[in-house]
C-alpha positions as a Markdown table, in Angstrom:
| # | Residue | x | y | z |
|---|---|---|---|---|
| 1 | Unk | 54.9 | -227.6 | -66.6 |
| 2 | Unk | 51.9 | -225.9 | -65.7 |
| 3 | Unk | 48.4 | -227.2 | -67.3 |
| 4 | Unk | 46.8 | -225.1 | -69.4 |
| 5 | Unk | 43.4 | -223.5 | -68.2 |
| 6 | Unk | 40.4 | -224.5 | -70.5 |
| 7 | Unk | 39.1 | -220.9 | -69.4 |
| 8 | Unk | 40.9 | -217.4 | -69.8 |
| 9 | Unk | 43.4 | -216.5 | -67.0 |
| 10 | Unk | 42.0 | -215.6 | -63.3 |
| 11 | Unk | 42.6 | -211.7 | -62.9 |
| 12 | Unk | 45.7 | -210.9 | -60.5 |
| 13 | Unk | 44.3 | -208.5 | -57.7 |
| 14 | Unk | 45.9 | -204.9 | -58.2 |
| 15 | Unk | 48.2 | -204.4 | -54.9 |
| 16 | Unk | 49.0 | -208.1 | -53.9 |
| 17 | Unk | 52.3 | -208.7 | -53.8 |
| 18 | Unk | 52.2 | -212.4 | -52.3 |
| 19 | Unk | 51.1 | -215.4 | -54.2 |
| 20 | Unk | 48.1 | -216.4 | -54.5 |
| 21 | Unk | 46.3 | -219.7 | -53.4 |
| 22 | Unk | 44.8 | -221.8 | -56.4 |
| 23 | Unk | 41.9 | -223.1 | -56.7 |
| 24 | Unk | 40.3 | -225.9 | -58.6 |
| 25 | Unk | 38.1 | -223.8 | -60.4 |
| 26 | Unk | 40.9 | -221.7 | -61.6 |
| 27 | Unk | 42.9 | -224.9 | -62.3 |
| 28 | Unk | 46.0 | -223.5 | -60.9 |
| 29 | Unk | 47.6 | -226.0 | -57.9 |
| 30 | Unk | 47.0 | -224.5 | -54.8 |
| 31 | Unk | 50.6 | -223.3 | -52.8 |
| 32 | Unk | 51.0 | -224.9 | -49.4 |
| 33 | Unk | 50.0 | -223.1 | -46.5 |
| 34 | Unk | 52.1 | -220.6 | -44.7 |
| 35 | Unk | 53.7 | -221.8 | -40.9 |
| 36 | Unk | 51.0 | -220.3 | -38.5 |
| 37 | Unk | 53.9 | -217.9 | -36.9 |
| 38 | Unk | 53.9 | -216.5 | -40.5 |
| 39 | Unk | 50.3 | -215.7 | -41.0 |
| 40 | Unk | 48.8 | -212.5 | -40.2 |
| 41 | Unk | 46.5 | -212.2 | -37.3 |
| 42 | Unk | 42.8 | -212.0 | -38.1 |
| 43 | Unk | 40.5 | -209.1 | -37.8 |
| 44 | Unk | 39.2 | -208.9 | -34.7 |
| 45 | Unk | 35.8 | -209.0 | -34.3 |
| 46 | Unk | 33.7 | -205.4 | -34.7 |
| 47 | Unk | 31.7 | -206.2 | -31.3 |
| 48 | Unk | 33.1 | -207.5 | -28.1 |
| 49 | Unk | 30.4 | -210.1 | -27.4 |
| 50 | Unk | 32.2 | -211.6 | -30.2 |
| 51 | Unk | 35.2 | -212.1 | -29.1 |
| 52 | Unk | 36.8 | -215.6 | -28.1 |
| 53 | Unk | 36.1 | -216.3 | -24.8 |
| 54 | Unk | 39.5 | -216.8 | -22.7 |
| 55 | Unk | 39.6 | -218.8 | -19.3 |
| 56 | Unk | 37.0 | -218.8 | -17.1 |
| 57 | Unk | 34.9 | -216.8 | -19.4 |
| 58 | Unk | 32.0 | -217.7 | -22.2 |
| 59 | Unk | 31.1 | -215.7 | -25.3 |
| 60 | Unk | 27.7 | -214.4 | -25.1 |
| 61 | Unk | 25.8 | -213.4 | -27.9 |
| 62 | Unk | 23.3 | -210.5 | -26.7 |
| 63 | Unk | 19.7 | -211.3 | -26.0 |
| 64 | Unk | 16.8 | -210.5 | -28.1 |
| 65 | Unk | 15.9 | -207.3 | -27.0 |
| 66 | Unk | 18.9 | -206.2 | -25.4 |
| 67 | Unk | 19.5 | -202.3 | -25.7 |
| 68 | Unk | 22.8 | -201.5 | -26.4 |
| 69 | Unk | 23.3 | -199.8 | -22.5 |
| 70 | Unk | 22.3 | -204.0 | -21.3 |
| 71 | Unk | 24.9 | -205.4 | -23.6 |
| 72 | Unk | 27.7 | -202.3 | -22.7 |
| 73 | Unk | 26.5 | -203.0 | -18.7 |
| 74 | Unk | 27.4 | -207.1 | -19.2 |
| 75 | Unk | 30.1 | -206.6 | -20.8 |
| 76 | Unk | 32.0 | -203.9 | -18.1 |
| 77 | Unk | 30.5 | -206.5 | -14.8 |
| 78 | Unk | 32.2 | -209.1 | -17.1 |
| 79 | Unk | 35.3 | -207.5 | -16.9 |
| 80 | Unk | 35.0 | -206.0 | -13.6 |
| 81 | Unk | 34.4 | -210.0 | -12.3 |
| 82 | Unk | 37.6 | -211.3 | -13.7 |
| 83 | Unk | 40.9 | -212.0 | -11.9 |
| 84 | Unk | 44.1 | -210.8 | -13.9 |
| 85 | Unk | 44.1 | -214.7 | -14.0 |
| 86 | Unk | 40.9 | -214.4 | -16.3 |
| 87 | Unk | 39.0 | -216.6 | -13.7 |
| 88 | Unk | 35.2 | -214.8 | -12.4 |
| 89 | Unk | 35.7 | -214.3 | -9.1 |
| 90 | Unk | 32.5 | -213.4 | -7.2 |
| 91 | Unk | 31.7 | -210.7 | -5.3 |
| 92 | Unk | 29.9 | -211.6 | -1.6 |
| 93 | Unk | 28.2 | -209.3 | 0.3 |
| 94 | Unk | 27.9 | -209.5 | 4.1 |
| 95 | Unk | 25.9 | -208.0 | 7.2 |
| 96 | Unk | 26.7 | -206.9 | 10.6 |
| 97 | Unk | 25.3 | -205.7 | 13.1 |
| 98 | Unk | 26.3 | -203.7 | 15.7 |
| 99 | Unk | 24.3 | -203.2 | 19.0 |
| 100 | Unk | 25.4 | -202.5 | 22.9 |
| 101 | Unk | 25.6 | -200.2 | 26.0 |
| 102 | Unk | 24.3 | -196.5 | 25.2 |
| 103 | Unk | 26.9 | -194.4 | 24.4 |
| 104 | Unk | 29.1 | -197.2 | 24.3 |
| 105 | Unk | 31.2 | -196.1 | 21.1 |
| 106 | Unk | 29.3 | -198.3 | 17.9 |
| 107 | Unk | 28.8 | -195.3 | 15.9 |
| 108 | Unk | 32.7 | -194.3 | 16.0 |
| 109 | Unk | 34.1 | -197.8 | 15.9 |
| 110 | Unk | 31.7 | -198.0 | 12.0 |
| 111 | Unk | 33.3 | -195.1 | 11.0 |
| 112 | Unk | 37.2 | -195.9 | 11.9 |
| 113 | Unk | 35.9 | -199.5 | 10.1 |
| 114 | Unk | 35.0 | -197.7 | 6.8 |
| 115 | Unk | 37.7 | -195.0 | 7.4 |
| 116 | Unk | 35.2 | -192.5 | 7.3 |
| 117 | Unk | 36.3 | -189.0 | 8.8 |
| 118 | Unk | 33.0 | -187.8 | 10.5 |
| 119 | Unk | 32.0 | -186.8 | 13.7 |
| 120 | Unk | 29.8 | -189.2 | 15.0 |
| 121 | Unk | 26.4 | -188.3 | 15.9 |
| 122 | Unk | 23.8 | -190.3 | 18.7 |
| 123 | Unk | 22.2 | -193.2 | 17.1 |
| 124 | Unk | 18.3 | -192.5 | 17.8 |
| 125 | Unk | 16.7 | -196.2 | 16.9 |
| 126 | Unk | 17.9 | -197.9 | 13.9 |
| 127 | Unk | 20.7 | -197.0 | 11.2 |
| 128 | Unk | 22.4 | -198.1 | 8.1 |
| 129 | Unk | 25.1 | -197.9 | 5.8 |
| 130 | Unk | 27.5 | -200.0 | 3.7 |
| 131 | Unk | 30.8 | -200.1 | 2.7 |
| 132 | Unk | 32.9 | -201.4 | -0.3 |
| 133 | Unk | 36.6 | -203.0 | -0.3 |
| 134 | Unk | 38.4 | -205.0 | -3.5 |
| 135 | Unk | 40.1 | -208.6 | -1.7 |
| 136 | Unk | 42.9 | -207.8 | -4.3 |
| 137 | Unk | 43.3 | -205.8 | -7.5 |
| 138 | Unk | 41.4 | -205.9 | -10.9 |
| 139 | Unk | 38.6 | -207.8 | -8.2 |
| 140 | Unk | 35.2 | -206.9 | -8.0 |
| 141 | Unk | 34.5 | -205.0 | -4.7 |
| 142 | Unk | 32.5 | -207.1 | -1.7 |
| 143 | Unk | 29.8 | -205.1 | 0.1 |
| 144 | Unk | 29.5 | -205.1 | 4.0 |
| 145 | Unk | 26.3 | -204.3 | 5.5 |
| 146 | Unk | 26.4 | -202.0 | 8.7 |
| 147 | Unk | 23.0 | -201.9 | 10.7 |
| 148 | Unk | 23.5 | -200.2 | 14.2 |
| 149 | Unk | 20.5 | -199.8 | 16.8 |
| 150 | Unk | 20.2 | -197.4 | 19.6 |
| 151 | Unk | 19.3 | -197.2 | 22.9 |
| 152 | Unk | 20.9 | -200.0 | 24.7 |
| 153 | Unk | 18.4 | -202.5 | 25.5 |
| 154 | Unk | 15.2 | -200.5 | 24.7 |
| 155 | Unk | 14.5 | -201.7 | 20.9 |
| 156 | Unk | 15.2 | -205.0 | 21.5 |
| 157 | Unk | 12.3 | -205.7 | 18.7 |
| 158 | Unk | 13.9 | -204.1 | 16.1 |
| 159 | Unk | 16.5 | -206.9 | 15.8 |
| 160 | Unk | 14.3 | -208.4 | 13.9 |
| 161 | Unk | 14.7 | -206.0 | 11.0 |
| 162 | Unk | 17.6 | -206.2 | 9.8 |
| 163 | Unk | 18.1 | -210.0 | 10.3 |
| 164 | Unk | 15.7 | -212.3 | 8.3 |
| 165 | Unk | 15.8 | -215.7 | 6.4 |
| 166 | Unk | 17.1 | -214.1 | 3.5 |
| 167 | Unk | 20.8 | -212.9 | 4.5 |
| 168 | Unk | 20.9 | -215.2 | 8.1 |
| 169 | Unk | 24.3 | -217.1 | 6.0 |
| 170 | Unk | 25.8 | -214.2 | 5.8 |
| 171 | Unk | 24.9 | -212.4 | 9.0 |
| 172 | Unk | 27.0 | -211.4 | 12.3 |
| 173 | Unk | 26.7 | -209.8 | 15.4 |
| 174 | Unk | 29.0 | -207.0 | 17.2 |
| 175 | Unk | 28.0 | -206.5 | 20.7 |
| 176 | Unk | 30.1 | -203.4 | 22.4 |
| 177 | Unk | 30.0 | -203.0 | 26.3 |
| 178 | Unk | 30.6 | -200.2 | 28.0 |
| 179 | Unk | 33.6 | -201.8 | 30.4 |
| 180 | Unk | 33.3 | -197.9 | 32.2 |
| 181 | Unk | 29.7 | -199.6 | 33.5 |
| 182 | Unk | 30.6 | -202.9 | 35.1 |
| 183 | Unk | 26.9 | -202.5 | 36.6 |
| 184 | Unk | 24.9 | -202.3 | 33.7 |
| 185 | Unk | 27.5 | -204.9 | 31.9 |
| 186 | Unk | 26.0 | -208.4 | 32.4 |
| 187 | Unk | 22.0 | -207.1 | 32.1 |
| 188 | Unk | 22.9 | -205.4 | 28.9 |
| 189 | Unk | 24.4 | -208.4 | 27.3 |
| 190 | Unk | 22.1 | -210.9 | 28.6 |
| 191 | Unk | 18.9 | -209.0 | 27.1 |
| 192 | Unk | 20.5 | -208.3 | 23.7 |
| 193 | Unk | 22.5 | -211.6 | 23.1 |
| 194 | Unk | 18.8 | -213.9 | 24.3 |
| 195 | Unk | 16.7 | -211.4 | 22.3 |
| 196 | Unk | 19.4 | -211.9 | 18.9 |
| 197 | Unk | 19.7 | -215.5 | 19.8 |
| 198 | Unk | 16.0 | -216.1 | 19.8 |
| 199 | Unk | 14.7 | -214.3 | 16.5 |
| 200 | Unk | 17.7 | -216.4 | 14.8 |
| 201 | Unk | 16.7 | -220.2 | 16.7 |
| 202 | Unk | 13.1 | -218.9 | 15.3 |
| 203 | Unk | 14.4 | -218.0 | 11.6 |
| 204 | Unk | 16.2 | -221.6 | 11.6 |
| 205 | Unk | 13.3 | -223.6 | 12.6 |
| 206 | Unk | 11.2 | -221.9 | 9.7 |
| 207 | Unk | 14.4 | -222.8 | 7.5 |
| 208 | Unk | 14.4 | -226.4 | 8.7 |
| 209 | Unk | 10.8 | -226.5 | 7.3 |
| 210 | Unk | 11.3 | -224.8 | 3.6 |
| 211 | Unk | 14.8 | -225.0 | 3.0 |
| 212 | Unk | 16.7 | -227.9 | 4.8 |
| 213 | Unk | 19.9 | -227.3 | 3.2 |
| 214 | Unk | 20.2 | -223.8 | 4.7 |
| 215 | Unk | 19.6 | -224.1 | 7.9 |
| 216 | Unk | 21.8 | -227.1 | 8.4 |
| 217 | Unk | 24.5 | -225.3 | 6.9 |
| 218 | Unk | 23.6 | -222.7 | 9.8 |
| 219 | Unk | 24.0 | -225.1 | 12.8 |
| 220 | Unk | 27.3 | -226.8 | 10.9 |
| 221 | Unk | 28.9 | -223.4 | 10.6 |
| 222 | Unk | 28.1 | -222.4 | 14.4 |
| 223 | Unk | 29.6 | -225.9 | 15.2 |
| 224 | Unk | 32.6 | -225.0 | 13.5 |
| 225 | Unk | 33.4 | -222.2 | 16.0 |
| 226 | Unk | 35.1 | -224.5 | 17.6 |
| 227 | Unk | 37.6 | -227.2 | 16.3 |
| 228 | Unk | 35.8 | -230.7 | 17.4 |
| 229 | Unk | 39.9 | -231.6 | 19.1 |
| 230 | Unk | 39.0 | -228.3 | 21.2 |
| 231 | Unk | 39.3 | -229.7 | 25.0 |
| 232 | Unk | 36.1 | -227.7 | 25.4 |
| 233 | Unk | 33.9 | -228.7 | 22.5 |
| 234 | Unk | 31.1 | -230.3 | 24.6 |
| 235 | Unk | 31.3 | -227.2 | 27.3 |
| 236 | Unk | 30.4 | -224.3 | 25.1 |
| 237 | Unk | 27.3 | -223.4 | 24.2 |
| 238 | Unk | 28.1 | -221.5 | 20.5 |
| 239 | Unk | 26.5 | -218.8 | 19.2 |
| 240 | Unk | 24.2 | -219.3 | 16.0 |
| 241 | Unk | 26.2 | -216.9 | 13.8 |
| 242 | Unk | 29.4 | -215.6 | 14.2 |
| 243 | Unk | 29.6 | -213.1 | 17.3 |
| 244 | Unk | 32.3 | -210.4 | 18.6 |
| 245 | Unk | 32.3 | -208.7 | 22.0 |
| 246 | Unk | 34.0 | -205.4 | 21.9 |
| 247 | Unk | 34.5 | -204.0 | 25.7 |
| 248 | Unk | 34.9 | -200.1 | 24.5 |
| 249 | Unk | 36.4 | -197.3 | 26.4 |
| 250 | Unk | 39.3 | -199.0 | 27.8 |
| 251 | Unk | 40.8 | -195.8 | 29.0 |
| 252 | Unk | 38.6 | -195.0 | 31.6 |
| 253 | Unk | 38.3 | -199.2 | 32.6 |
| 254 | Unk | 42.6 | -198.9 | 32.6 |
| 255 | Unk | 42.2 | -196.6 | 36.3 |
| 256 | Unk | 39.9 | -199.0 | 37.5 |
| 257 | Unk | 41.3 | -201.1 | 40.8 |
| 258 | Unk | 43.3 | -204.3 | 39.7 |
| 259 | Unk | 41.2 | -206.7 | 41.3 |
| 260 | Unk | 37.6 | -205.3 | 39.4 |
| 261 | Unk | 39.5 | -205.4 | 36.2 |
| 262 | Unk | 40.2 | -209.3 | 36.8 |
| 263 | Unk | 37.3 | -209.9 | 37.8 |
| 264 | Unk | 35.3 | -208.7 | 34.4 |
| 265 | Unk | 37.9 | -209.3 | 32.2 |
| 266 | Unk | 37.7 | -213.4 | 33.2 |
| 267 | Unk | 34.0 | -213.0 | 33.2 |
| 268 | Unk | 33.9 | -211.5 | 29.5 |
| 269 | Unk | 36.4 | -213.8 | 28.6 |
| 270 | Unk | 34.4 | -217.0 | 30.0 |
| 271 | Unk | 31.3 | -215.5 | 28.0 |
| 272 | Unk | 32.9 | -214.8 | 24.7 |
| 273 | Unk | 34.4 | -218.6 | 25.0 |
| 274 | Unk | 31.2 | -220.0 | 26.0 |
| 275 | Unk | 29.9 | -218.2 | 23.1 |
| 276 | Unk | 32.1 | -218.7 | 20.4 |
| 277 | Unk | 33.3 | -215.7 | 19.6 |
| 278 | Unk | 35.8 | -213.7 | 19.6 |
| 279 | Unk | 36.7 | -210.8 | 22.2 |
| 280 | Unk | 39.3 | -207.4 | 22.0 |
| 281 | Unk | 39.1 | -204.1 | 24.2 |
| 282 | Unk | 39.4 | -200.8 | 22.9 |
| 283 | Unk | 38.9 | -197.5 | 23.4 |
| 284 | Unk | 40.0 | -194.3 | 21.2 |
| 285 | Unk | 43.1 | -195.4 | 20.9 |
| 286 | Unk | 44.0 | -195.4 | 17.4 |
| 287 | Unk | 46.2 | -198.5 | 18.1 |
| 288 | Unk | 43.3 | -200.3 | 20.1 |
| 289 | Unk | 40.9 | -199.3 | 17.2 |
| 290 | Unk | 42.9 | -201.0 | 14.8 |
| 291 | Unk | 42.8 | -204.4 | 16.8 |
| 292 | Unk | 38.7 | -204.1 | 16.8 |
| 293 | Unk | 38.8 | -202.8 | 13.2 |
| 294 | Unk | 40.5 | -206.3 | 12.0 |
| 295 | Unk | 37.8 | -208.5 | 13.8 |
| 296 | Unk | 35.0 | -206.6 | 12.1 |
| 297 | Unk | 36.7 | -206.9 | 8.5 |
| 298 | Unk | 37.1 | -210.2 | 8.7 |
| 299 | Unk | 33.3 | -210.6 | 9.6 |
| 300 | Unk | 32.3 | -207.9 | 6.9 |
| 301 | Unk | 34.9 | -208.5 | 4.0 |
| 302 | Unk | 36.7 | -211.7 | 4.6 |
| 303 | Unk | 39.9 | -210.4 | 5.7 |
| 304 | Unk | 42.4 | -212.6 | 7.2 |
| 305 | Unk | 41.9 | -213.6 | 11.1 |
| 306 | Unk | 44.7 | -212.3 | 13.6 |
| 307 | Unk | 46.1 | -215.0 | 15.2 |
| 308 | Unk | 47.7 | -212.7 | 18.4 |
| 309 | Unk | 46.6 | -213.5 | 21.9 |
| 310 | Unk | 46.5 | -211.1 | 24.5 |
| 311 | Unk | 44.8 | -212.4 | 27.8 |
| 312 | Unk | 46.7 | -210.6 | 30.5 |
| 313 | Unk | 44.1 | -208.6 | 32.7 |
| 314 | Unk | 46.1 | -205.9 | 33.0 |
| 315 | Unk | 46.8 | -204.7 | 29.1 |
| 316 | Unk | 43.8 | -204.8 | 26.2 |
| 317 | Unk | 41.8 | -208.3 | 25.8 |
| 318 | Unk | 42.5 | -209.8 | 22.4 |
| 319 | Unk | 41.0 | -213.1 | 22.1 |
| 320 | Unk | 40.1 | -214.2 | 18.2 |
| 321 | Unk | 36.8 | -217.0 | 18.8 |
| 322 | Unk | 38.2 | -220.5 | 19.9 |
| 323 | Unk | 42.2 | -219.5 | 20.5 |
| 324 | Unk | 40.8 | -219.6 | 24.6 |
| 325 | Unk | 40.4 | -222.6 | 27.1 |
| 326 | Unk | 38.6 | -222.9 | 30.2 |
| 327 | Unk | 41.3 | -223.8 | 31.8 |
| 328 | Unk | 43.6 | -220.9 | 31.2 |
| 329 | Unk | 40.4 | -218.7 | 31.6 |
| 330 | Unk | 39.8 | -220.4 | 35.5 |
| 331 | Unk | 36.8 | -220.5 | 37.6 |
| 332 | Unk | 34.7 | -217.6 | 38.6 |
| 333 | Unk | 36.5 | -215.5 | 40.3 |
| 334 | Unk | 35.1 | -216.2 | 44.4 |
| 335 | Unk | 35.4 | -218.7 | 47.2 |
| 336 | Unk | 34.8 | -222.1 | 46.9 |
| 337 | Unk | 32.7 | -221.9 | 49.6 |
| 338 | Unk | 30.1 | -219.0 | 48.1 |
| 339 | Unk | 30.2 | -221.1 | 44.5 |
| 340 | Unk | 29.1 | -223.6 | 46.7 |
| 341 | Unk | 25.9 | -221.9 | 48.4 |
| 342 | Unk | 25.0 | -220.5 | 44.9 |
| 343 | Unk | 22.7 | -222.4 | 43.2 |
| 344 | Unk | 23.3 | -222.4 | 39.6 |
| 345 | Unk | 21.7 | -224.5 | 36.2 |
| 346 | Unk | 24.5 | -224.1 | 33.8 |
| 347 | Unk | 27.8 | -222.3 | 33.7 |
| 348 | Unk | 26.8 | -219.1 | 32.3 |
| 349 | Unk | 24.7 | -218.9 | 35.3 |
| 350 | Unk | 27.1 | -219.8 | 37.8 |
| 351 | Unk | 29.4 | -217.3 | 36.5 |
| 352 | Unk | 26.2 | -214.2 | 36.1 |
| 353 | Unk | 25.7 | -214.4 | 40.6 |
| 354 | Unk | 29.3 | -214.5 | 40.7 |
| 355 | Unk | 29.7 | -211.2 | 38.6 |
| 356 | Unk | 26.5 | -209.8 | 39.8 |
| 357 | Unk | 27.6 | -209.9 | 43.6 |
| 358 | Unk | 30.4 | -207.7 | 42.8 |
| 359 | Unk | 28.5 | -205.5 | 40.6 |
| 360 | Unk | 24.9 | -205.4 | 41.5 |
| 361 | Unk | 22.7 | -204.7 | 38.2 |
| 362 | Unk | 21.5 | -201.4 | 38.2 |
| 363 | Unk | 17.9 | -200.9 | 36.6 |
| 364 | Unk | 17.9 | -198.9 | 33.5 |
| 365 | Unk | 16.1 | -196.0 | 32.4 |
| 366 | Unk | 16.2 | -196.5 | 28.6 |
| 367 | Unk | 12.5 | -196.3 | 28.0 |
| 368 | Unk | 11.9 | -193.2 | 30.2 |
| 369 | Unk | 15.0 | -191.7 | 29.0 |
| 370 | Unk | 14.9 | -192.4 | 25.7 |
| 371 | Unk | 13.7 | -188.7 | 23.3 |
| 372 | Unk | 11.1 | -189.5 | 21.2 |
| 373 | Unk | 12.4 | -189.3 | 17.4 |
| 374 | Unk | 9.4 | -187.0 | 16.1 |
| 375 | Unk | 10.3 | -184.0 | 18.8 |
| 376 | Unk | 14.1 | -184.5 | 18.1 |
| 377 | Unk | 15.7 | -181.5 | 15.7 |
| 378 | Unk | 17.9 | -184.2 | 13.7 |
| 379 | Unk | 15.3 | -186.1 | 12.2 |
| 380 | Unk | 13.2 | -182.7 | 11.6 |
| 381 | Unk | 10.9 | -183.4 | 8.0 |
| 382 | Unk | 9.0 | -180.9 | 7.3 |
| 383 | Unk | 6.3 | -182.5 | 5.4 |
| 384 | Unk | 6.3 | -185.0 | 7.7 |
| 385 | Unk | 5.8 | -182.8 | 10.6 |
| 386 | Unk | 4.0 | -180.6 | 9.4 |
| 387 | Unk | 1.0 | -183.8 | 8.5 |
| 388 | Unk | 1.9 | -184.9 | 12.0 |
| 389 | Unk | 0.8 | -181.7 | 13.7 |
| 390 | Unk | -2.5 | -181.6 | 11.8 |
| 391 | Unk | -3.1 | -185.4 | 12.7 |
| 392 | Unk | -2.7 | -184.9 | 16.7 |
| 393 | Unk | -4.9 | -181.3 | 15.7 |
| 394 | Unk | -7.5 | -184.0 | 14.3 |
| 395 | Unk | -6.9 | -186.2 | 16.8 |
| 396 | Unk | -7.4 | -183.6 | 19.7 |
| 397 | Unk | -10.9 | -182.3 | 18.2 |
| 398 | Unk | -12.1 | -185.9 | 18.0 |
| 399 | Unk | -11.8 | -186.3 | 21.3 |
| 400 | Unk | -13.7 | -183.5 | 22.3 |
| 401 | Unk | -16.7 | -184.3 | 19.9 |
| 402 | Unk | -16.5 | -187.8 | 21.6 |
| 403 | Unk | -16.6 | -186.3 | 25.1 |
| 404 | Unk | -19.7 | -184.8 | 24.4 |
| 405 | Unk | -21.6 | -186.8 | 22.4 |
| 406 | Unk | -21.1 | -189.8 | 25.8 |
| 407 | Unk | -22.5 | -186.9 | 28.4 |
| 408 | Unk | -25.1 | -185.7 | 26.3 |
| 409 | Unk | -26.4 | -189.7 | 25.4 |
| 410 | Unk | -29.4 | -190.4 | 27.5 |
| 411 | Unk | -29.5 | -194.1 | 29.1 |
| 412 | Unk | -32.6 | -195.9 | 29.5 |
| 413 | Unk | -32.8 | -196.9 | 33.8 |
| 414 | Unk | -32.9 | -201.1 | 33.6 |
């Protein structure tokens, strides 16, 4: 029997056509509770910050002084940096950049990389752009930094620019070489890879002095270039961030005589070893492009590393970093007798009077050659030249006053 309420009945709700749950101010016994497969969901909550937080994810109440565009702008970079596994996965950016021979072909080999349709134009001193890929869908989309600087060897001091202390972990270097210019080879990769190699060894020894941590992490990745069961661990000489040599217009290079393309094929082959890096030919060839295209996005965008091998001096050089050997690579290619009379501190040099008797350096002409930016039509400003053209006006007049005033000054005979 039920017990009889010292109060008047509790009102049924209009509508409810379920039992209600007692309770022990209504002196009715309260029903058990429903299975939970048998319950109706709850509301969901009216604002997403609300929500339950699933894997990998916290629920964040908005900040004092959020606007509602701050809390609408978390909540999409929140989404946008979640797997379909609901884990954050983070977005790296990286930076390259690409130098080499004049004319050699960087400007075309960026765009093929981005897949950018454009007719390349001359690269006067230093450029930029970026470009964006997702690692796999619903992922947020990694940048890659492209810095490209002209002239050959003549703005060797603007490689300090784009590479400082603040993105040196995530930095690499393409070096492209003109194979159609065997004579201007070995000078133009000497100056560029010494000048890169010492603004870096200087950016590390400031590191070693503020931030330890950093630039050992540095030295242990260029280390790492090479595995330590590598028969040629203690031989090399590695790079200090990751390095590729592209040897570009392959074509012409292809008509060459057999024995000259041995000859600078071992020798780029000995120096992207010694190096650590890694080392592919190509040319226009869509096909040859692709090959040079996967090097640069695994430096750029973390793309998987080919594993193919192609060393024979007679087809394109593919060589990913540390999949050579000095012993398949040989020695220099000469006598014994003239490696004998040469006289030679390290390897690199050994193999540079080697390379340079068969291909005597030619001197280069990139600083009288070179146009000067503010007289060339493509970077035209007209504000810009315009202020210019009164400043040399100014400039001009000044000297004239000057030249007067000195002949019409009157010095006292000693």
């Amino acid at each position: 029997m039920r017990r009889k309420s010292s109060g008047p009945p509790s009102p049924k709700k209009k509508g409810c056509g379920r039992a209600e749950r007692g309770t022990a101010e209504s002196g009715l016994r309260p029903l058990p509770l429903l299975p939970a497969e048998l319950q109706l969901p709850q509301r969901p909550a009216p604002f997403p910050w609300r929500r339950a937080a699933g894997p990998g994810r916290t629920a964040a109440m908005p900040k004092a002084g959020d606007t509602l565009w701050d809390i609408a702008r978390d909540e999409v970079e929140k989404r946008e940096n979640s797997g379909d596994d609901g884990k954050r996965v983070e977005a790296w950016e990286k930076s390259v950049l690409f130098m080499g021979s004049k004319n050699g072909g960087k400007t075309t080999i960026i765009l093929r990389c981005l897949e950018r349709e454009e007719i390349p134009k001359p690269t006067l001193v230093l450029e930029y752009t970026f470009g964006r890929r997702a690692r796999r869908h619903n992922a947020p989309k990694d940048v890659a930094h492209f810095w490209e600087i002209g002239g050959g060897t003549s703005l060797l001091e603007l490689i300090r620019i784009p590479i400082t202390a603040n993105n040196i972990r995530s930095f690499a270097v393409v070096l492209v070489l003109d194979l159609s210019k065997p004579n201007e080879l070995w000078m133009t990769m000497e100056n560029l890879l010494q000048a890169t190699r010492n603004h870096v060894n200087k950016i590390v020894a400031k590191l070693e002095k503020t931030d330890p941590e950093v630039a050992a992490e540095i030295k242990q990745k260029m280390q790492n270039n090479l595995q330590r069961d590598h028969p040629d661990y203690d031989l090399v000489d590695p790079f200090p961030i990751p390095l590729v040599i592209i040897g570009s217009k392959y074509d012409i290079f292809h008509e060459f005589d057999s024995e000259m393309r041995k000859i600078i094929s071992r020798t780029l082959r000995f120096v992207s070893h010694y190096y650590g890096a890694s080392l592919v030919f190509t040319s226009k060839s869509e096909a040859l492009l692709l090959k040079a295209r996967a090097l640069i996005n695994h430096l750029a965008f973390g793309y998987d590393r080919s594993k193919s091998v192609s060393v024979d001096h007679n087809k394109p050089l593919f060589i990913p970093a540390g999949l050579d050997s000095l012993s398949q690579i040989g020695p220099p290619p000469t006598s014994d007798s003239s490696i004998g009379r040469m006289r030679a501190n390290t390897p690199l040099e050994l193999w540079k009077k080697v390379f340079e008797k068969t291909f005597p350096p030619k001197g280069f002409g990139d600083l009288q050659d070179r146009k000067d930016p503010a007289q060339d039509s493509q970077c035209a400003e007209y504000e810009v030249d315009v202020m210019r053209a009164q400043k040399n006006q100014e400039l001009e007049q000044y000297k004239r006053n000057a030249s007067k005033s000195w002949k019409e000054m009157d010095f006292d005979p000693d």
